[in-house]
Structure formats: structure tokens, C-alpha cells
C-alpha positions as a Python dict, from the first residue, in 0.01 Angstrom:
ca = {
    (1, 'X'): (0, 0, 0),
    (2, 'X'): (314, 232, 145),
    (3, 'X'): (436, 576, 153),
    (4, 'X'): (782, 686, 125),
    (5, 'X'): (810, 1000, 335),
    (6, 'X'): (1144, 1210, 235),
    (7, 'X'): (1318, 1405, 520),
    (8, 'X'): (1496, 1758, 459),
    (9, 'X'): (1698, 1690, 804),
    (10, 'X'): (1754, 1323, 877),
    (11, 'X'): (1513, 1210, 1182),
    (12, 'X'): (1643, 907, 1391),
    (13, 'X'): (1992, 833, 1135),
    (14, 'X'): (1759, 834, 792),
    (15, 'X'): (1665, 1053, 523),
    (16, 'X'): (1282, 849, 440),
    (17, 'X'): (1055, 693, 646),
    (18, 'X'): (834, 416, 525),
    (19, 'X'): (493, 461, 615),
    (20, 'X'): (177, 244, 580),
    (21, 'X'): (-6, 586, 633),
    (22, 'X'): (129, 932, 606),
    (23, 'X'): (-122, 1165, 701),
    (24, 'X'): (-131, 1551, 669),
    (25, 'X'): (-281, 1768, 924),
    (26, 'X'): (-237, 2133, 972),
    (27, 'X'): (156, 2201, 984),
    (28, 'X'): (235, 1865, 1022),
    (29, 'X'): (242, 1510, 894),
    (30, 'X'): (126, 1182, 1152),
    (31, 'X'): (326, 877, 975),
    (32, 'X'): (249, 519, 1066),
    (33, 'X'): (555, 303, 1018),
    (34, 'X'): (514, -32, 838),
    (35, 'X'): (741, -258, 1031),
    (36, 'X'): (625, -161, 1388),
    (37, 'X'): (343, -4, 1603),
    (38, 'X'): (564, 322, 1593),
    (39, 'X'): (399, 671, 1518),
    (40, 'X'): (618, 989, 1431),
    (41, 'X'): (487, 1319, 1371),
    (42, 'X'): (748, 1516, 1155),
    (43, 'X'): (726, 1883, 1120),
    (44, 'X'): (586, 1952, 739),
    (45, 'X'): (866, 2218, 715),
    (46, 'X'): (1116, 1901, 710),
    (47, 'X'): (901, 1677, 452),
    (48, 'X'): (1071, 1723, 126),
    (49, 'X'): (808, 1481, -63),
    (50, 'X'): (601, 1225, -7),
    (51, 'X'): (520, 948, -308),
    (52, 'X'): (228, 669, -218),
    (53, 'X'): (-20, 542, -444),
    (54, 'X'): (-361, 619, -305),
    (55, 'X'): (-439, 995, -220),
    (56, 'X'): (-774, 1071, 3),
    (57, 'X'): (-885, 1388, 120),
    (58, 'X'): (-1179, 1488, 386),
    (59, 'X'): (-1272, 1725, 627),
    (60, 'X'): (-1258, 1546, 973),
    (61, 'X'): (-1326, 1704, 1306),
    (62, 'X'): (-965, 1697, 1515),
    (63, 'X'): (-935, 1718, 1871),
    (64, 'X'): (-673, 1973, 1988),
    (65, 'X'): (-560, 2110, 2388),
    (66, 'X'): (-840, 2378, 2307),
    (67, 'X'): (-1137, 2208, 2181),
    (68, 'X'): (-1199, 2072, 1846),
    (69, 'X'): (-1187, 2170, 1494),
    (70, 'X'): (-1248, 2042, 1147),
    (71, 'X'): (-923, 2064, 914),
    (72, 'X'): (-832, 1927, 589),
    (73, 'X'): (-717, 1587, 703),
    (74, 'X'): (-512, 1476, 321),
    (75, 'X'): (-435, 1072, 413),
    (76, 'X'): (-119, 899, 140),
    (77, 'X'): (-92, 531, 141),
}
């Protein structure tokens, strides 16, 4: 399974970004490309849409420069 992440402002020369995982956390999205070890984190105030096949949501505990805390953590494939 893929998601297709679509781009408001083009990020490296394109407009999507194929993703094996696009995940959602806080104000912005951690996308996992399929054709390389490569990891982008686009600001969610550039994602125009995301469309994947397999939604999951949970509460997960995330580690930020502060300390830790649990956020909505919404994963596409």
C-alpha cells in the first residue's frame, strides 16, 4: 500500500510525493518515500490532500526537545 501526498508549493521540483507512509503529527506530516530510505517532513499548511487506502489512528506518546507528549498520531498508507 502507498500514499499520494499533494503539495500546495512544489517541494524538491514536484507537486506529490509518493509515500509508503504519510503520517500526521501535530502541524505536520512525516512521509516515508517508497523508492528510497528518504524521510521528509512537509509543513501541513502545504499538504493540499492526501489519498491512501488504509487510515489508522492512535494516541502515541512523542518525544519532543521538551519532554514527551501523547498526540493524535493519524498514520495513511
Amino acid at each position: 500500500m502507498t500514499a499520494t501526498v499533494f503539495l500546495d508549493t512544489p517541494m524538491d521540483g514536484t507537486q506529490t510525493l509518493e509515500c509508503e507512509t504519510a503520517k500526521l503529527v501535530g502541524d505536520v506530516l512525516l512521509a516515508e518515500a517508497t523508492d528510497s530510505d528518504r524521510k521528509q517532513v512537509v509543513p501541513m499548511q502545504n499538504v493540499a490532500g492526501i489519498d491512501g487506502d488504509d487510515v489508522e489512528k492512535r494516541i502515541e506518546a512523542v518525544e519532543y526537545e521538551g519532554g514527551r507528549m501523547n498526540e493524535l498520531v493519524t498514520t495513511i498508507e
